[in-house]
Steps between C-alpha positions, in 0.01 A plus 500: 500500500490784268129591549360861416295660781298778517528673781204792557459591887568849591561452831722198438751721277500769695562421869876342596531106671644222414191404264734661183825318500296178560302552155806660291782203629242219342631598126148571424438776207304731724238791298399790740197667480294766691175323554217425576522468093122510335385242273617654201844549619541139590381384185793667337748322721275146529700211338846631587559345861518215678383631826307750664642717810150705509309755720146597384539498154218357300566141412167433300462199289537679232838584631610146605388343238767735245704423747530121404663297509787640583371573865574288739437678831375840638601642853274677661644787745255438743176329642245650218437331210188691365697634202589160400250291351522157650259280294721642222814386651359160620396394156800605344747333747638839672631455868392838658706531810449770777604620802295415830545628835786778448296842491184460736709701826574822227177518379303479836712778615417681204111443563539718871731691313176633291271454764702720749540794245143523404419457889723773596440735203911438424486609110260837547775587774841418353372697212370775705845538709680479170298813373550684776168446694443370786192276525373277827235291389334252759549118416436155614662275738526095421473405801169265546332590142392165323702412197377199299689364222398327164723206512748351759788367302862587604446888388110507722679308790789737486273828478268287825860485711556894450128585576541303821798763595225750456309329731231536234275203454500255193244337298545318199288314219735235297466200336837362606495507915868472670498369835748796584183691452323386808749515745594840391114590627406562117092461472382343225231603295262245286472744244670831336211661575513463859811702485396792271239549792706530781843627440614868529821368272451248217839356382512323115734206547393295220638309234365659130310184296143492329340454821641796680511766207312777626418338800484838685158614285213758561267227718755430753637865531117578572538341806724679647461732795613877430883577522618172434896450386572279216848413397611255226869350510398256228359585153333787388249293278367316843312880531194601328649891388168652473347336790794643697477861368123531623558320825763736527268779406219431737734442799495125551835501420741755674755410278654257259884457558650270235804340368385387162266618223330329251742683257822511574610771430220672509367735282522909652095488540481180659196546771668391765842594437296906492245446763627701819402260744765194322845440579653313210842383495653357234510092585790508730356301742765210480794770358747495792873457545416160706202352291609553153821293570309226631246497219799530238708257671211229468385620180875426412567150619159397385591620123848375552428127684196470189721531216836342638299236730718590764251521776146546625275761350132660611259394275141667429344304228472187344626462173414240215816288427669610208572272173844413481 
């Protein structure tokens, strides 16, 4: 099949594995291009490709419906589809494929990766030593603080295992409840609430929709006791900005250590890419030499199995049937 794909992940093009000769010995016509790609920029290439091989690029309806109806199938490089508007792609008969269970280890590590450095004062030093100074600041230990985490999917299960090493111990408040959960020793809480009360580290493990967007606001923050840790591995629009700059400013918050922004990139005057009690990286949370080959490699074979019905593919939505 001589299908044209668009192919726009980053991390996808530019770490090796086997994930590249599969896609280029199809015979597809394969476009490359840095994303994530803004609205406007995918307007300009909407209508020229059969399938998607996407990242975080914004596929509004507006975009998928120019891209009709030559479309046939978009591949999402990974497990979040917030950039994608589903209803969109339901009514107009677009299979939206993704990527389940192939990143949740890497990004869990990354989540103690943050929590460690703002625990132990890592960036102040390493930049200190660098210039020449040396500075001992006093930190934290993890051992028996309380972390509770919003959401216990495969990424909040995963960051629950590695707070167990820590001998730290683990609350939770989620709607979905694995029985994993409770024989790991996980408490459950009946509400989020609960959990902003109580934990000296608050983890974000959510998926982004219109329920959760901005689900970390200014009335739960005001629960929190002074010096409390939050860290978000998910989406930067699950966080209330302004509500986290004060809480930061009036010391219920000791920090906010984050993987993701609302903008990405961000802006040099973000708040909390300036505030000096953040640690920002630059949503790398899943960006390793193991996990992007595994996300790629699925991403791949779903793409490839859709188009050439060839095999079995991970499907997110429900799409209308199509006219013939």
């Amino acid at each position: 099949m001589n299908a044209r794909i668009l192919l726009t992940t980053t991390s996808y093009q530019d770490t090796p594995g086997p994930h590249h000769g599969l896609l280029e010995g199809q015979g597809f016509e394969i476009v490359r291009e840095r994303g994530p790609l803004d609205e406007e920029t995918m307007m300009r290439l909407a209508g020229e490709f059969d399938g998607l091989l996407c990242g975080d690029d914004a596929l509004t309806r507006r975009v998928l419906e120019a891209s009709m109806p030559r479309l046939q199938v978009i591949s999402k490089y990974g497990i979040g589809l917030d950039k994608i508007d589903l209803g969109a792609a339901d009514e107009l008969g677009i299979p939206v494929l993704f990527t389940p269970g192939v990143n949740h280890t890497t990004v869990a590590e990354h989540a103690f990766c943050l929590i460690l450095a703002h625990m132990r004062n890592l960036v102040d030093v390493v930049n200190a030593t660098r210039s020449g100074r040396w500075l001992r600041p006093t930190g934290h230990e993890l051992w028996q603080k309380r972390i509770g985490i919003l959401g216990m999917g495969r990424i909040g299960f995963e960051v629950a295992r590695r707070a167990k090493g820590f001998e730290m111990e683990v609350s939770s408040f989620s709607l979905d409840w694995p029985d994993a959960a409770d024989e790991l020793g996980v408490t459950r809480y009946d509400t989020p609430e609960e959990l902003f009360r109580t934990a000296d580290v608050i983890s974000v493990c959510l998926s982004l929709n219109e329920q959760t967007r901005g689900y970390v606001n200014r009335e739960r923050l005001a629960l929190l006791r002074p010096g409390t840790l939050l860290v978000n591995t998910s989406r930067g629009e699950l966080v209330d900005n302004d509500a986290v700059v004060e809480a930061l400013e009036d010391g219920r918050l000791s920090g906010y250590v984050t993987d993701v922004l609302d903008v990405e990139p961000p802006p040099s005057d973000h708040p909390l890419l300036v505030h000096p009690r953040t640690i920002v990286t630059s949503h790398i949370g899943s960006r390793t030499y193991e996990s992007v080959p595994r996300q790629a490699m699925m991403a791949t074979e779903n793409l490839i199995h859709y188009l050439l019905k060839s095999g079995p593919y991970r499907q997110a939505n429900n799409p209308a049937p199509r006219a013939s």
